[in-house]
C-alpha positions, 0 to 999 in steps of 0.5 A, spaced: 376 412 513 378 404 513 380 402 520 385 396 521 380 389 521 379 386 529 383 380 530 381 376 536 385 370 538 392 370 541 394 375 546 400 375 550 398 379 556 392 375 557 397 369 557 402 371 563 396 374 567 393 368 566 399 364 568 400 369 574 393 368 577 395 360 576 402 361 580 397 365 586 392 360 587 398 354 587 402 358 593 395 359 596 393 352 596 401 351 599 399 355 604 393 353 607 397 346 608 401 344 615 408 343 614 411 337 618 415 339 624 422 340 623 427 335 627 432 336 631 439 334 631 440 334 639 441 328 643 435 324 646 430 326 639 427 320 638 422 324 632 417 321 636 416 326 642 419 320 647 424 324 652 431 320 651 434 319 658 437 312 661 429 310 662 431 302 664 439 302 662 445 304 667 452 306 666 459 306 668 464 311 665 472 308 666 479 308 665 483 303 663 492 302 661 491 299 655 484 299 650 481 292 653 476 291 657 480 287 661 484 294 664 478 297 665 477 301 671 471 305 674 472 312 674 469 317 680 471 323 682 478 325 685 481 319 682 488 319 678 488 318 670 495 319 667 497 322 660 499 316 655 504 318 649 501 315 643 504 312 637 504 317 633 507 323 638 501 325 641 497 324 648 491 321 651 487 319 657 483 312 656 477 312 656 471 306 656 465 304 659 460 300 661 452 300 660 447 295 661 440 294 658 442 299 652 442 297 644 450 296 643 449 297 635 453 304 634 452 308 640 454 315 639 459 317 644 461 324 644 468 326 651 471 333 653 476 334 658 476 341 661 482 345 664 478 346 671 482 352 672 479 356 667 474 351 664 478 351 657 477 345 652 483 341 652 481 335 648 475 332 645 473 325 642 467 323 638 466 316 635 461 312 633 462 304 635 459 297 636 460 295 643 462 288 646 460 283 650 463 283 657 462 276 659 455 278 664 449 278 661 445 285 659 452 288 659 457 291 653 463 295 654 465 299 650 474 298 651 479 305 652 478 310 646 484 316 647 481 322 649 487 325 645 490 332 650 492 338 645 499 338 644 500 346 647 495 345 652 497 338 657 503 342 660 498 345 663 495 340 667 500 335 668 499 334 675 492 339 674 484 337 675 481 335 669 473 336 668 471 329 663 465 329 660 461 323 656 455 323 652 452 317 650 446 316 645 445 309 643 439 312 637 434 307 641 431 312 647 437 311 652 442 316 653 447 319 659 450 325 661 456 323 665 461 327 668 467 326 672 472 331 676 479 327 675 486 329 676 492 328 671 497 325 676 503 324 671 505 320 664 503 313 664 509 309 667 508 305 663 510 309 657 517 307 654 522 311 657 524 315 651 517 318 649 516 320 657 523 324 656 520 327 650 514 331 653 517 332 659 523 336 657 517 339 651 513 341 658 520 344 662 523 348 657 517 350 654 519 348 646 515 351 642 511 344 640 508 345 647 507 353 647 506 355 640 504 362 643 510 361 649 505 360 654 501 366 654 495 362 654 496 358 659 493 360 666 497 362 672 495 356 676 498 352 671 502 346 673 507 346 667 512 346 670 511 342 676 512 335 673 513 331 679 520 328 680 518 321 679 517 322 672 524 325 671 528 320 668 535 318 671 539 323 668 534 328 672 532 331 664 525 334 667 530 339 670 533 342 664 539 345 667 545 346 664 550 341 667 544 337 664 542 338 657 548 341 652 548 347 648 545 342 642 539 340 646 536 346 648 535 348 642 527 350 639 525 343 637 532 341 634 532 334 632 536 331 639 531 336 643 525 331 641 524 324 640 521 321 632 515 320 636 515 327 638 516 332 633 511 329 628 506 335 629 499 330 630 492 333 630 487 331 634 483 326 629 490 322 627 494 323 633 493 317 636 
C-alpha cells in the first residue's frame, strides 16, 4: 500500500501561531511599561504638580460705561451695574480688571452671571486676550468685555441681584476665582433713547424676543415688570398702556413694536 510521501516546509497554522505568540509577548512587553500620567484640563494644572493659585499676583475685578481702562471702576458687592444695549440688539454688563505681577500674554478669562433668585446662568463670556499696560508698574488691565445677558432672561433681573463670577488662568501658575454679588439697577443711561424704549417696551409687554415660553420660566420674584420710572421715556412707554401704544404697537415683535436694533435675534457669541 503507497502512502502519500511526507512534505515538510510551509505549514500556515504554525505561522499564525507563530504570529499569535508574537502579538502576546508584544502586549506583554507593553504591559510591564508605566503610562505617563494623564493631564488634566482644569484651571490651575501646571503639568508640574505645582498648585495654581494667586502665589504673589493680586487682582481686581471692575466695571466700567465704555471698554477702556479709562472708566474702569472696581467692583464690590452691592454695587450698581447696568444693562448696556449693544449694537447689534443684544445686551450686556461691562466687565474688566486689573492684576499685578501676572503674565499678561493671553490670559484665559472665563464670567458668569447668575439670577441670585434661583441661581440660573443668565449669561456668560470666555476670552482669551493680551492685556495692557496701565501706566503703574507691574500692573496690566484688561478694558470692559460685554458679559452679554441672554435675551429672555434680562427681564428677569432688571432691577435684580446678579451673582458675577471671574476665572482668570494667566498659563503661568496664577490664578483667581473672584465672585461679586451686584444689583442691576437699570438700562445704561447713557444708551441712546431708542434702544432704551426698546427693551423696556420688550420687558413690559412681554414680546415674545424677551419671553419666548411667555415667561414660565422666569421666578416669581422677577423684576420684569418693575422697570423703574427713571428709565420709561417721555411718552411713559415703560407703562404700556392703551392711551400709550396704539393698536399697531402692541403687536408680537411687529416692526413699529421694536427698534432695527431690536429685532435682530442675536445669540450670545455675536451679540455684541
Amino acid at each position: 500500500m503507497l502512502h502519500p510521501p511526507t512534505v515538510t516546509g510551509y505549514n500556515p497554522h504554525d505561522a499564525m501561531n507563530a504570529r499569535y505568540g508574537s502579538l502576546v509577548a508584544l502586549s506583554l512587553l507593553f504591559a510591564g511599561c508605566p503610562q505617563p500620567p494623564a493631564t488634566a484640563d482644569v484651571p490651575g494644572d501646571q503639568g508640574d504638580g505645582a498648585v495654581c493659585a494667586a502665589n504673589g499676583a493680586s487682582l481686581t475685578v471692575g466695571t466700567g460705561s465704555s471698554s477702556t481702562l479709562a472708566t474702569f471702576r472696581p467692583l464690590s458687592d452691592g454695587d450698581d451695574v447696568y444693562l448696556v444695549p449693544g449694537p447689534q440688539g443684544g445686551q450686556h454688563v461691562w466687565i474688566g480688571l486689573r492684576a499685578r505681577n501676572v503674565d499678561p500674554t493671553q490670559p484665559r478669562v472665563e464670567m458668569r452671571a447668575y439670577r441670585v433668585s434661583d441661581g440660573q446662568v443668565i449669561g456668560s463670556l470666555r476670552v482669551r486676550l493680551r492685556m495692557i499696560e496701565t501706566g503703574e508698574a507691574g500692573v496690566w488691565g484688561l478694558p470692559g468685555q460685554t458679559l452679554i445677558l441672554d435675551d429672555d432672561q434680562y427681564c428677569s433681573v432688571l432691577p435684580g441681584d446678579l451673582r458675577i463670577t471671574l476665572d482668570f488662568n494667566d498659563a503661568a501658575g496664577h490664578c483667581f476665582h473672584v465672585e461679586r454679588r451686584v444689583r442691576l439697577a437699570a438700562i445704561d443711561p447713557g444708551a441712546l433713547e431708542i434702544d432704551r424704549e426698546a427693551r423696556i417696551r420688550c420687558c413690559t409687554q412681554r414680546l415674545r424676543r424677551c419671553f419666548p415660553d411667555a415667561g414660565v420660566s422666569a421666578p416669581s420674584d422677577a423684576g420684569m415688570s418693575d422697570v423703574s420710572a427713571s428709565d420709561a421715556s417721555a411718552s411713559d412707554v415703560s407703562d404700556a398702556s392703551a392711551s400709550d401704544v396704539s393698536a399697531s404697537d402692541v403687536s408680537d415683535a411687529s416692526a413699529s413694536d421694536v427698534s432695527a436694533s431690536d429685532v435682530s435675534d442675536a445669540s450670545a457669541s455675536d451679540a455684541d
